[in-house]
mmCIF file as Biopython writes it, N, C-alpha, C and O atoms, coordinates in Angstrom:
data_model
#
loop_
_atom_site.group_PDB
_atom_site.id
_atom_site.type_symbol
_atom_site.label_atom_id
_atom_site.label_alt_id
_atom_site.label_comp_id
_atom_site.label_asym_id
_atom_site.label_entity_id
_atom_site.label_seq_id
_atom_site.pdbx_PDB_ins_code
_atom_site.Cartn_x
_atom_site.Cartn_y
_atom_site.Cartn_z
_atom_site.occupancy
_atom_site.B_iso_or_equiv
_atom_site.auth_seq_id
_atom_site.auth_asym_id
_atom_site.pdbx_PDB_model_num
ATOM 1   N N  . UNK A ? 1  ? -138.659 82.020 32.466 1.0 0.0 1  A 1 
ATOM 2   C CA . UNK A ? 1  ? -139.276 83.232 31.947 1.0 0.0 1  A 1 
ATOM 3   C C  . UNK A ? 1  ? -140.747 83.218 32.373 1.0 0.0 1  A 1 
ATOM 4   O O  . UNK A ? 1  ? -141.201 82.086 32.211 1.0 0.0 1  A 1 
ATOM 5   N N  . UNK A ? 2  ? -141.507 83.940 32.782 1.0 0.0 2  A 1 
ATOM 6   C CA . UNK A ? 2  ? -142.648 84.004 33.338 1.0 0.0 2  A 1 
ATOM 7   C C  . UNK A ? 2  ? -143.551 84.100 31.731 1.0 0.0 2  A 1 
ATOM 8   O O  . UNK A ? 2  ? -143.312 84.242 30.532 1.0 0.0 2  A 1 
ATOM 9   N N  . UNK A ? 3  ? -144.757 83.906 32.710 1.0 0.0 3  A 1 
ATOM 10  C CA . UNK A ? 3  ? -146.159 83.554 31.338 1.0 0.0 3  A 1 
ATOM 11  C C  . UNK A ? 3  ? -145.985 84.873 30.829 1.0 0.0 3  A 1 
ATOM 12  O O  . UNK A ? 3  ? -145.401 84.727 29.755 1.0 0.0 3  A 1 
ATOM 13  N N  . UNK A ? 4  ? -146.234 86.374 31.087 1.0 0.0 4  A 1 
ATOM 14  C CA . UNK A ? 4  ? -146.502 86.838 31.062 1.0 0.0 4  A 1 
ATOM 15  C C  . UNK A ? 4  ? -145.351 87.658 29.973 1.0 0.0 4  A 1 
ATOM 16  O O  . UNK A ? 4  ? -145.666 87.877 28.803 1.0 0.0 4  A 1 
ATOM 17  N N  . UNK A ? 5  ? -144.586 87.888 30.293 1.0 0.0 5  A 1 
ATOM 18  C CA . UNK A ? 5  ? -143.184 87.743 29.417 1.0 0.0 5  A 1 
ATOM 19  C C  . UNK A ? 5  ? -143.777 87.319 27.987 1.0 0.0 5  A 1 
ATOM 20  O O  . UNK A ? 5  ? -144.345 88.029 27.157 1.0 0.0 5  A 1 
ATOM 21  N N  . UNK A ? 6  ? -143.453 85.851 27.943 1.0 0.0 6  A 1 
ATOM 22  C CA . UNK A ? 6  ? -143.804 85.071 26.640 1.0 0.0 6  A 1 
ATOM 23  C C  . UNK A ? 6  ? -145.188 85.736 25.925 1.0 0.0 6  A 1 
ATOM 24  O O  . UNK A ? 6  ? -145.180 86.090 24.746 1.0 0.0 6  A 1 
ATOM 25  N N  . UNK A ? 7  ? -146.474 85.869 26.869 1.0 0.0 7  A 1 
ATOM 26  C CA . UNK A ? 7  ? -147.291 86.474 25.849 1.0 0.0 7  A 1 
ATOM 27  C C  . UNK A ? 7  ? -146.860 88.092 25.542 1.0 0.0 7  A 1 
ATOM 28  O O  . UNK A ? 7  ? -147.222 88.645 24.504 1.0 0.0 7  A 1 
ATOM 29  N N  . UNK A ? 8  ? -146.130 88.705 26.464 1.0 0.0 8  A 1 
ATOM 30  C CA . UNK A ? 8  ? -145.970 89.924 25.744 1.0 0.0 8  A 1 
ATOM 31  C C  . UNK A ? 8  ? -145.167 89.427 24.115 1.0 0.0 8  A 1 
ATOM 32  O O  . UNK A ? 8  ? -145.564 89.170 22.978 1.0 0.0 8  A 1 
ATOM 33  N N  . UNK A ? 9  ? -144.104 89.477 24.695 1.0 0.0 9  A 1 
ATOM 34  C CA . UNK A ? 9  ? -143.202 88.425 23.223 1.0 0.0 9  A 1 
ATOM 35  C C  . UNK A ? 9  ? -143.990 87.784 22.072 1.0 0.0 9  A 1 
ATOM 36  O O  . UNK A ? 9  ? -143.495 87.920 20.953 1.0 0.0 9  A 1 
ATOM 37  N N  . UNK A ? 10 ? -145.175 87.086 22.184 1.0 0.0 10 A 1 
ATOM 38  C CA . UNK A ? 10 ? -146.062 86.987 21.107 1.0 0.0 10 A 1 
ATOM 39  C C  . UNK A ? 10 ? -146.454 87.934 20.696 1.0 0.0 10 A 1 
ATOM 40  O O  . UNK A ? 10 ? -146.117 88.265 19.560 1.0 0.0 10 A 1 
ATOM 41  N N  . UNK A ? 11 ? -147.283 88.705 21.430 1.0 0.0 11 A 1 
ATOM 42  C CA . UNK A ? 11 ? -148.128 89.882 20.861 1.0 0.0 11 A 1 
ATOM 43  C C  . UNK A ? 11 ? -146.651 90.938 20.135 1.0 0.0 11 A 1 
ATOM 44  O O  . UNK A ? 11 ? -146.854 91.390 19.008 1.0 0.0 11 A 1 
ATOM 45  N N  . UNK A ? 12 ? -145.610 91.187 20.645 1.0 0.0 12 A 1 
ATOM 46  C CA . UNK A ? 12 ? -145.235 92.081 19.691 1.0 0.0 12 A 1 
ATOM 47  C C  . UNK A ? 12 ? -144.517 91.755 18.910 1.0 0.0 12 A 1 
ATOM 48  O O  . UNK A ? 12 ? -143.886 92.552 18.216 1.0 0.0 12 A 1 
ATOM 49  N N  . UNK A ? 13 ? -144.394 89.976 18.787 1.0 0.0 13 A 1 
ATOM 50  C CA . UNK A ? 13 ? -143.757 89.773 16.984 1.0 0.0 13 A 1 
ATOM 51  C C  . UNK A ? 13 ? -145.006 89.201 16.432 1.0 0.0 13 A 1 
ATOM 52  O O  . UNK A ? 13 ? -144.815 88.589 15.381 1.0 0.0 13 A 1 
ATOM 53  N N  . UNK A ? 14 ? -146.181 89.228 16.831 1.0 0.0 14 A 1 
ATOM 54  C CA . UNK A ? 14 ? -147.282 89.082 15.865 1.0 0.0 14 A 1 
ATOM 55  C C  . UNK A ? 14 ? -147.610 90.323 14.926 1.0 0.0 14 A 1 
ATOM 56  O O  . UNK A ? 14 ? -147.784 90.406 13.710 1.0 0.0 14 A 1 
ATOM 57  N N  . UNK A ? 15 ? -147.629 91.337 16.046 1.0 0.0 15 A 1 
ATOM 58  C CA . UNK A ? 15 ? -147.854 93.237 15.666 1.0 0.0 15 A 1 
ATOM 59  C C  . UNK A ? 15 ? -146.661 92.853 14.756 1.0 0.0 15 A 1 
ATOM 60  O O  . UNK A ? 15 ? -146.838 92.266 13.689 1.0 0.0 15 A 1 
ATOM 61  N N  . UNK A ? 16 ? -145.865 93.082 15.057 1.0 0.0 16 A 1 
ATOM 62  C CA . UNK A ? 16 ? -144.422 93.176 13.826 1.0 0.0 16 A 1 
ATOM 63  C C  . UNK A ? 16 ? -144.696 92.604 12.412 1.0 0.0 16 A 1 
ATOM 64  O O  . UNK A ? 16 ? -144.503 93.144 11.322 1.0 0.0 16 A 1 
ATOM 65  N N  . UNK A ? 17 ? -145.184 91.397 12.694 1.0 0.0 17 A 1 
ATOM 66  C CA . UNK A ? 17 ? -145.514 90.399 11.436 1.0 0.0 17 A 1 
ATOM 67  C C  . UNK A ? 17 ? -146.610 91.057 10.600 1.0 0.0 17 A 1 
ATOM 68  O O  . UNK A ? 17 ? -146.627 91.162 9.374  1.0 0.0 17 A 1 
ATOM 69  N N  . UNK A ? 18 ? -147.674 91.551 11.624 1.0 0.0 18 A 1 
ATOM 70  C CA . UNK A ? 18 ? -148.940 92.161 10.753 1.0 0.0 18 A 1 
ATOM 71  C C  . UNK A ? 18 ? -148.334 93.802 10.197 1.0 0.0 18 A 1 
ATOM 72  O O  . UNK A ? 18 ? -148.834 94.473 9.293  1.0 0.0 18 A 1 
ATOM 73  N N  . UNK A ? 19 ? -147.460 94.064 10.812 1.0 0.0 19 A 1 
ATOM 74  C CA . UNK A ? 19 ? -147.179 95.366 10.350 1.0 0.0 19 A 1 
ATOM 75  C C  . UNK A ? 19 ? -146.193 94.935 8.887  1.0 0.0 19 A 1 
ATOM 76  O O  . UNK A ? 19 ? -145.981 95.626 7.890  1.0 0.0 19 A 1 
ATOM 77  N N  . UNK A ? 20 ? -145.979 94.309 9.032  1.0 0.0 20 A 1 
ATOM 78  C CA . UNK A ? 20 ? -144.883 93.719 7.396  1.0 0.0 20 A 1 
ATOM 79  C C  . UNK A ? 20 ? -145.595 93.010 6.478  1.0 0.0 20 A 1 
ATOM 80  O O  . UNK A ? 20 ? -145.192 92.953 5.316  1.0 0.0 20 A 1 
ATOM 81  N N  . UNK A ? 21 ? -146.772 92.362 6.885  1.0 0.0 21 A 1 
ATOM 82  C CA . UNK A ? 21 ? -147.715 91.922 6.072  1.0 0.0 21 A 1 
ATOM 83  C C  . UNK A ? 21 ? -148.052 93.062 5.136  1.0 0.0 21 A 1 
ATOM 84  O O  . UNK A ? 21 ? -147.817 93.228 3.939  1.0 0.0 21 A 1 
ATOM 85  N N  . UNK A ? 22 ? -148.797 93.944 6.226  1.0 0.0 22 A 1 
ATOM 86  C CA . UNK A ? 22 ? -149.631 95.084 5.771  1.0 0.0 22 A 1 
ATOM 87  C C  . UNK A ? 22 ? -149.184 95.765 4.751  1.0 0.0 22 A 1 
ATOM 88  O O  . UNK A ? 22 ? -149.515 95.853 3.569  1.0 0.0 22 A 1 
ATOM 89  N N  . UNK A ? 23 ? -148.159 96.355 5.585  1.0 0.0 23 A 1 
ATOM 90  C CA . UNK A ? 23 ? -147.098 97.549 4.633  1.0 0.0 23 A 1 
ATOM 91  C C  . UNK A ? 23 ? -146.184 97.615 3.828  1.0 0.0 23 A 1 
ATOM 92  O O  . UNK A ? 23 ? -145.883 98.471 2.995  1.0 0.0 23 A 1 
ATOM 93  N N  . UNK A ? 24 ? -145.843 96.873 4.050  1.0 0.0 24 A 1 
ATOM 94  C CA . UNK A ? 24 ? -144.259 96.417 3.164  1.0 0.0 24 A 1 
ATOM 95  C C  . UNK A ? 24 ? -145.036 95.676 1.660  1.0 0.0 24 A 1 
ATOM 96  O O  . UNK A ? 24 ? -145.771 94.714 1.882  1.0 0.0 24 A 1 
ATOM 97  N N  . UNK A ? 25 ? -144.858 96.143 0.123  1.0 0.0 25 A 1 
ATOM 98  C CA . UNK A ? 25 ? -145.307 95.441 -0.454 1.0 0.0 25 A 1 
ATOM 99  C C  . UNK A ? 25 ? -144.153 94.410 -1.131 1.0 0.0 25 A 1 
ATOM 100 O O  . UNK A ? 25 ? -143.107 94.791 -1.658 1.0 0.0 25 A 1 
ATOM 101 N N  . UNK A ? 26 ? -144.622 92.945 -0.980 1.0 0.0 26 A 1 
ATOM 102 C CA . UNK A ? 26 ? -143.973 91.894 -1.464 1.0 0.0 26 A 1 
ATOM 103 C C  . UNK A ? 26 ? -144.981 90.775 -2.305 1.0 0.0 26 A 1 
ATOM 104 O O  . UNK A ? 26 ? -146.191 90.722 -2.529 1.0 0.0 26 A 1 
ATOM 105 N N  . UNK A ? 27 ? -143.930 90.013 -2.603 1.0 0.0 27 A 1 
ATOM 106 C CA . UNK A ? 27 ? -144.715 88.834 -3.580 1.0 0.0 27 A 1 
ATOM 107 C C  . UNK A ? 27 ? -145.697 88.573 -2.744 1.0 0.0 27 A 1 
ATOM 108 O O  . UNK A ? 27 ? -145.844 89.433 -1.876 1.0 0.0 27 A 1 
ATOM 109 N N  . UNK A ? 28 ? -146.654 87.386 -2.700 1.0 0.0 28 A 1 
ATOM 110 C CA . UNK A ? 28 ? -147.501 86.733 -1.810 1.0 0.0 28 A 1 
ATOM 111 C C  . UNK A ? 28 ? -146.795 85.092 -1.608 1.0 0.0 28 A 1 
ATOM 112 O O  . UNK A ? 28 ? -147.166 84.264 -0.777 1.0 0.0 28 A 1 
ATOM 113 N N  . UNK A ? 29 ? -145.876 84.953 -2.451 1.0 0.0 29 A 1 
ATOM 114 C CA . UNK A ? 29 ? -144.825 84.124 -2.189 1.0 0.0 29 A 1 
ATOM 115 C C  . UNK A ? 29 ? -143.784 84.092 -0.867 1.0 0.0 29 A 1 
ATOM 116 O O  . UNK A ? 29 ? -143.507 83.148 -0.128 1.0 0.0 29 A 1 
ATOM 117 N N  . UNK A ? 30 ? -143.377 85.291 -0.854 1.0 0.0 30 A 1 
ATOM 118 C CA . UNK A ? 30 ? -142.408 85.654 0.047  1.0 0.0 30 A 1 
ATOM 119 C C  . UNK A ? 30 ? -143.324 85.942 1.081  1.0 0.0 30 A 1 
ATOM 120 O O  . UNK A ? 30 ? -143.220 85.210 2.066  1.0 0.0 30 A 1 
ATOM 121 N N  . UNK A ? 31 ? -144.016 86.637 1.109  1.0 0.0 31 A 1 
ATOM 122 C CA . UNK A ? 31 ? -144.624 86.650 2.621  1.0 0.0 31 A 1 
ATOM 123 C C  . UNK A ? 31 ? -145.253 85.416 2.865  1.0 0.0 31 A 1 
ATOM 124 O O  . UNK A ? 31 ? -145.275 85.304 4.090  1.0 0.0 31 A 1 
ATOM 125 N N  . UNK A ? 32 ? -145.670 84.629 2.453  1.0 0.0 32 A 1 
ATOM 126 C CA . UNK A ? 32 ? -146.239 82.834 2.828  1.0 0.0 32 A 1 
ATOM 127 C C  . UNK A ? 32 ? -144.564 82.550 3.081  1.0 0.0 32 A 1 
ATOM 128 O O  . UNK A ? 32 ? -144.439 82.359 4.291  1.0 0.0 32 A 1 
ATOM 129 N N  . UNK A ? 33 ? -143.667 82.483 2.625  1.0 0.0 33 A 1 
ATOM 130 C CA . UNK A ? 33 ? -141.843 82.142 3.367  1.0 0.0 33 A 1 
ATOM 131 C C  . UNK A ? 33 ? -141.881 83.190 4.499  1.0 0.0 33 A 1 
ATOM 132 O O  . UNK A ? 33 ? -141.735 82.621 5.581  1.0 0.0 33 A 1 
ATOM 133 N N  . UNK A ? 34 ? -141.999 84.271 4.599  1.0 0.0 34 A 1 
ATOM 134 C CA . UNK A ? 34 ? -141.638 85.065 5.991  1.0 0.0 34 A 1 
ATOM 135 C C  . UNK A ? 34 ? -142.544 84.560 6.919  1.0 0.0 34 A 1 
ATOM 136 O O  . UNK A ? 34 ? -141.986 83.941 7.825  1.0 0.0 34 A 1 
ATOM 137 N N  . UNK A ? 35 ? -143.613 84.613 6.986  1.0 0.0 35 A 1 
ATOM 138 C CA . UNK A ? 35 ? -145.016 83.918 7.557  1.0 0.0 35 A 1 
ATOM 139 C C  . UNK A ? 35 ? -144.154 82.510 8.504  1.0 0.0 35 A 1 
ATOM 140 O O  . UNK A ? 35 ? -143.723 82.582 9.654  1.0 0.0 35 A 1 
ATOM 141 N N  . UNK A ? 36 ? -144.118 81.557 7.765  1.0 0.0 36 A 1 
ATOM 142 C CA . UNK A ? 36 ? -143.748 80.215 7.490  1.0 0.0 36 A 1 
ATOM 143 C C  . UNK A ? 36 ? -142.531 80.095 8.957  1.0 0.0 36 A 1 
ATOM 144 O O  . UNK A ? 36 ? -142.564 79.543 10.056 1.0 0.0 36 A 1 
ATOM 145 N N  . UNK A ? 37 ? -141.628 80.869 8.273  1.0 0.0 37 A 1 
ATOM 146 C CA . UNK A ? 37 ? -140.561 81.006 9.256  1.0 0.0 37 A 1 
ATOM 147 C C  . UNK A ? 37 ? -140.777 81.583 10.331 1.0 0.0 37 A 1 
ATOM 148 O O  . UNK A ? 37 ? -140.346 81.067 11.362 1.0 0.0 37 A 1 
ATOM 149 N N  . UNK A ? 38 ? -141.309 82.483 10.366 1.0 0.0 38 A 1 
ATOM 150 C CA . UNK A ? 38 ? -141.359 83.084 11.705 1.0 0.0 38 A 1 
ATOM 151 C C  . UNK A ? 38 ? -142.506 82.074 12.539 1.0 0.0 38 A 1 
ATOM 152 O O  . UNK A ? 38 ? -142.161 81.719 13.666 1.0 0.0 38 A 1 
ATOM 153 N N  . UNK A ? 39 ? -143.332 81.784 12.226 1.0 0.0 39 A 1 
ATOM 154 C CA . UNK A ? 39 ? -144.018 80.588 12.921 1.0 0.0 39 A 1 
ATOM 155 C C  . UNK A ? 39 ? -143.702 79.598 13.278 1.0 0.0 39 A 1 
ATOM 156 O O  . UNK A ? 39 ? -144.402 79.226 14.220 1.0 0.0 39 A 1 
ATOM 157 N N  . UNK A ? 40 ? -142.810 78.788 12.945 1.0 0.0 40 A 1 
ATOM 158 C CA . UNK A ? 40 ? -141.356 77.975 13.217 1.0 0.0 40 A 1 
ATOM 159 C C  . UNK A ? 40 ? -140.496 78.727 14.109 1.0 0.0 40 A 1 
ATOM 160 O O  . UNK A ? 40 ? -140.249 78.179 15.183 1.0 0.0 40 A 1 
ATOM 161 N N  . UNK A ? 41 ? -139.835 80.211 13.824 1.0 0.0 41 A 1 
ATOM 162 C CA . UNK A ? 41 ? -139.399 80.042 14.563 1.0 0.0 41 A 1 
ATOM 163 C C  . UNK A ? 41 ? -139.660 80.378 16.272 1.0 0.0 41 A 1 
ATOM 164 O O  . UNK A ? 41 ? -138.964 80.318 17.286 1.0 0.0 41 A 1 
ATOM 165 N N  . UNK A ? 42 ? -141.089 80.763 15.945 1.0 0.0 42 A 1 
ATOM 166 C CA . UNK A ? 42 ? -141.540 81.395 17.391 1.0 0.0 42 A 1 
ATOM 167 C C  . UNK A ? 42 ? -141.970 79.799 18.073 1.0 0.0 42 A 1 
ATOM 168 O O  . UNK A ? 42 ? -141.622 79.504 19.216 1.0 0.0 42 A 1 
ATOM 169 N N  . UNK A ? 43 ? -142.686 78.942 17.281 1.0 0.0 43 A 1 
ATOM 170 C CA . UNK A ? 43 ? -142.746 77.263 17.956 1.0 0.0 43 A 1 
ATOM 171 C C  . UNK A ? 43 ? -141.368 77.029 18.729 1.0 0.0 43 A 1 
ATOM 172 O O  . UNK A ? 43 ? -141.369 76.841 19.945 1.0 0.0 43 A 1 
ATOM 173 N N  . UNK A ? 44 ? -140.492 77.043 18.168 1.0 0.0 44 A 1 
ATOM 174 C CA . UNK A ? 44 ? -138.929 76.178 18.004 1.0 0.0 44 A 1 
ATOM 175 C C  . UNK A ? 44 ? -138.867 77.065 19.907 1.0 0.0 44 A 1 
ATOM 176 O O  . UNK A ? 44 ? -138.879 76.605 21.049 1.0 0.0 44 A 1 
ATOM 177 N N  . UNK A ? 45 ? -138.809 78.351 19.369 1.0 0.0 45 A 1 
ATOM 178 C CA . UNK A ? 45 ? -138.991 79.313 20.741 1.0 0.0 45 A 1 
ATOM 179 C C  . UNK A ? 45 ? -139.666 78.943 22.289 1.0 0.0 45 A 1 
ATOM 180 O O  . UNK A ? 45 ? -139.146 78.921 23.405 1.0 0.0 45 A 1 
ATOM 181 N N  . UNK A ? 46 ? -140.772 78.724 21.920 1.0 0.0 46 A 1 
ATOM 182 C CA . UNK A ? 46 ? -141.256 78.331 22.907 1.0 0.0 46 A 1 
ATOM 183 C C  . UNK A ? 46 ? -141.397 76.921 23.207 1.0 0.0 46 A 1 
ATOM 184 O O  . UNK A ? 46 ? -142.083 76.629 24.187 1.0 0.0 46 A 1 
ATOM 185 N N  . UNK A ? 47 ? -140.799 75.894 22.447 1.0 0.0 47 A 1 
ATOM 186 C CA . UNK A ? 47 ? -140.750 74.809 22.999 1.0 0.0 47 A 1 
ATOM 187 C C  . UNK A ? 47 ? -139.400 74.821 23.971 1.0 0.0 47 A 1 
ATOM 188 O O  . UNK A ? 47 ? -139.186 74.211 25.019 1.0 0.0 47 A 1 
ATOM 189 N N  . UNK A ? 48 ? -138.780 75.517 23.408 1.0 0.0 48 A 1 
ATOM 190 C CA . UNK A ? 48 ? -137.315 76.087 24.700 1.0 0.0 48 A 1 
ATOM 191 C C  . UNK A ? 48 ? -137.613 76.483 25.302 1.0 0.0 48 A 1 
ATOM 192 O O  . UNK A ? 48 ? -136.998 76.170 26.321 1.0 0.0 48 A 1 
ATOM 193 N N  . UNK A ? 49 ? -138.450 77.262 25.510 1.0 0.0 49 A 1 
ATOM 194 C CA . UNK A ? 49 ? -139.042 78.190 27.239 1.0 0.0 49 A 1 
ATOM 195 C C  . UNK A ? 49 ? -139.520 77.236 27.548 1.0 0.0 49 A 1 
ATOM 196 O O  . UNK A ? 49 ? -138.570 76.473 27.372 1.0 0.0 49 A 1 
ATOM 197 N N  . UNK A ? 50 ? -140.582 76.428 28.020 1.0 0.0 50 A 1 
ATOM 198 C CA . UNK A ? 50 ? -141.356 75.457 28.236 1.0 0.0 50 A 1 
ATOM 199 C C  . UNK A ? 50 ? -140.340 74.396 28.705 1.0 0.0 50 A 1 
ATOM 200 O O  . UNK A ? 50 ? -140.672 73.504 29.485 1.0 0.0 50 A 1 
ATOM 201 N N  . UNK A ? 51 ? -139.048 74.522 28.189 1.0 0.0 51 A 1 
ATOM 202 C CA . UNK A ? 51 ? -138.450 73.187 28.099 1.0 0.0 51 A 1 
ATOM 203 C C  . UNK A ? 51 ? -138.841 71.928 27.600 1.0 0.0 51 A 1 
ATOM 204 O O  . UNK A ? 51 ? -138.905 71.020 28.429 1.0 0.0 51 A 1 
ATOM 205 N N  . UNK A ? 52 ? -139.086 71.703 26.551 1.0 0.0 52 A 1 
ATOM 206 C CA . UNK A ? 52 ? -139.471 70.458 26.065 1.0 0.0 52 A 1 
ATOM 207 C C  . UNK A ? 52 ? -139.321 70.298 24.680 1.0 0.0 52 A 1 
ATOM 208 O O  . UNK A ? 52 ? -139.949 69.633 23.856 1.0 0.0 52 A 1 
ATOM 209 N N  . UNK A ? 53 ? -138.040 71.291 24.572 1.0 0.0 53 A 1 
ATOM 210 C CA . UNK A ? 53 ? -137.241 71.454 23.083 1.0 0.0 53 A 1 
ATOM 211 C C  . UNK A ? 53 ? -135.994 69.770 23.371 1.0 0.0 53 A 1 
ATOM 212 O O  . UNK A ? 53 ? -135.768 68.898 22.533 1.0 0.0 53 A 1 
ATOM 213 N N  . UNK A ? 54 ? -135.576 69.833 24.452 1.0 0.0 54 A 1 
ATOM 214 C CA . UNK A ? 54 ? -134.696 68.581 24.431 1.0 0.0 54 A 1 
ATOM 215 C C  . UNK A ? 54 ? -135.611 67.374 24.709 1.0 0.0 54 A 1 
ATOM 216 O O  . UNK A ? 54 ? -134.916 66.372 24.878 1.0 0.0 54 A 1 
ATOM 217 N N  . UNK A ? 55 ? -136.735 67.158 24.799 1.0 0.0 55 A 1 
ATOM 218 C CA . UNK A ? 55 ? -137.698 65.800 24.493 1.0 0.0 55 A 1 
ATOM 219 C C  . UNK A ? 55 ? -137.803 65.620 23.150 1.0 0.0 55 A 1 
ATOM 220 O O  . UNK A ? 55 ? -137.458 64.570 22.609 1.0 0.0 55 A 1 
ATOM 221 N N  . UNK A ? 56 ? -138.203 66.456 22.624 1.0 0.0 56 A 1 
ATOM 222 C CA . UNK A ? 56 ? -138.047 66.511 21.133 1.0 0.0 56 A 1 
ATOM 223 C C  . UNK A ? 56 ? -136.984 66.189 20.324 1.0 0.0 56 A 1 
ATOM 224 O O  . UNK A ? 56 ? -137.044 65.622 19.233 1.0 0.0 56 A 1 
ATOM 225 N N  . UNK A ? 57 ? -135.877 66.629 20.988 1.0 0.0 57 A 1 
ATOM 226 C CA . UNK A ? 57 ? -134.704 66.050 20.178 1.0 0.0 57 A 1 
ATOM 227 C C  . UNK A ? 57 ? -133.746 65.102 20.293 1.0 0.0 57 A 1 
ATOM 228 O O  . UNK A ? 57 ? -132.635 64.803 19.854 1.0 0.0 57 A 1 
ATOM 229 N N  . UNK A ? 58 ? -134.727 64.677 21.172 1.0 0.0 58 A 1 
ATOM 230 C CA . UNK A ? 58 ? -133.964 62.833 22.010 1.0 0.0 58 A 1 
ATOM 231 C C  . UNK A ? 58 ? -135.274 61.610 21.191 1.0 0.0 58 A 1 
ATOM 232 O O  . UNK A ? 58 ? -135.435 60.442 21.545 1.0 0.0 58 A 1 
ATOM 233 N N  . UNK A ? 59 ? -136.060 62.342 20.042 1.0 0.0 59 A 1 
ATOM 234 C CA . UNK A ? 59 ? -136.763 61.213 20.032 1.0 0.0 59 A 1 
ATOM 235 C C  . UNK A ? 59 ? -136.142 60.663 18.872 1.0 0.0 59 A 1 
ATOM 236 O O  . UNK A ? 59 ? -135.620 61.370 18.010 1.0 0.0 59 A 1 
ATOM 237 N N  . UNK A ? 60 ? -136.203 59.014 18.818 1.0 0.0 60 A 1 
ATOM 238 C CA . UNK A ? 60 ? -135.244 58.391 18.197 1.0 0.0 60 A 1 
ATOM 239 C C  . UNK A ? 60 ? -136.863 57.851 16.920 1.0 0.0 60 A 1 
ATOM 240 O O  . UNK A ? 60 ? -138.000 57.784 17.386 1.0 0.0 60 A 1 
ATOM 241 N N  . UNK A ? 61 ? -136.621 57.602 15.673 1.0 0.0 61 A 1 
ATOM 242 C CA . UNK A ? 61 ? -137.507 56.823 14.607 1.0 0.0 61 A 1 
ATOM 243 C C  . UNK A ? 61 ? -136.720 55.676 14.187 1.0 0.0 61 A 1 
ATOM 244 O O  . UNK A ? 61 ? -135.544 55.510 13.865 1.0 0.0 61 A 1 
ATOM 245 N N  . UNK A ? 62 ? -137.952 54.792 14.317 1.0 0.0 62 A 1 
ATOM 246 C CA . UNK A ? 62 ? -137.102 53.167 13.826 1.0 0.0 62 A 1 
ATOM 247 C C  . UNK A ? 62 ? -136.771 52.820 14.913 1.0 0.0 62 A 1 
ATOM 248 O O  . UNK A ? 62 ? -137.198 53.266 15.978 1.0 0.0 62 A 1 
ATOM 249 N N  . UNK A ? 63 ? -135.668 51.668 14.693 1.0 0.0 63 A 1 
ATOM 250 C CA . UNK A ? 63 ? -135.103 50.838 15.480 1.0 0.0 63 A 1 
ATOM 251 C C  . UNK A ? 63 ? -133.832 51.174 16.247 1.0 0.0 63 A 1 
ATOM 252 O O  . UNK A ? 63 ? -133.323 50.340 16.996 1.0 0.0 63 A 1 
#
């Protein structure tokens, strides 16, 4: 996927996020959980574009 791609893809689930922040009224609970997740899952995201989602999940703790 090209750079350029991915930052479009940021910028319009950031806009999305600030537009649900903004408007939508919710707990301040639930939006710190919507927040939360979607930041996870846009990481989780781009450590798969990047490829370096399967380094991550070959790393072994302990012995």
């Amino acid at each position: 996927m090209p750079l350029i791609q991915v930052i479009i893809v940021l910028i319009v689930v950031g806009v999305i996020l600030w537009l649900i922040n903004r408007y939508i009224p919710m707990a301040g609970s639930i939006k710190s959980l919507l927040n939360a997740v979607v930041v996870i899952a846009v990481v989780i995201w781009l450590l798969k574009v990047f490829g370096l989602w399967s380094y991550i999940t070959h790393i072994h703790v302990g012995t």
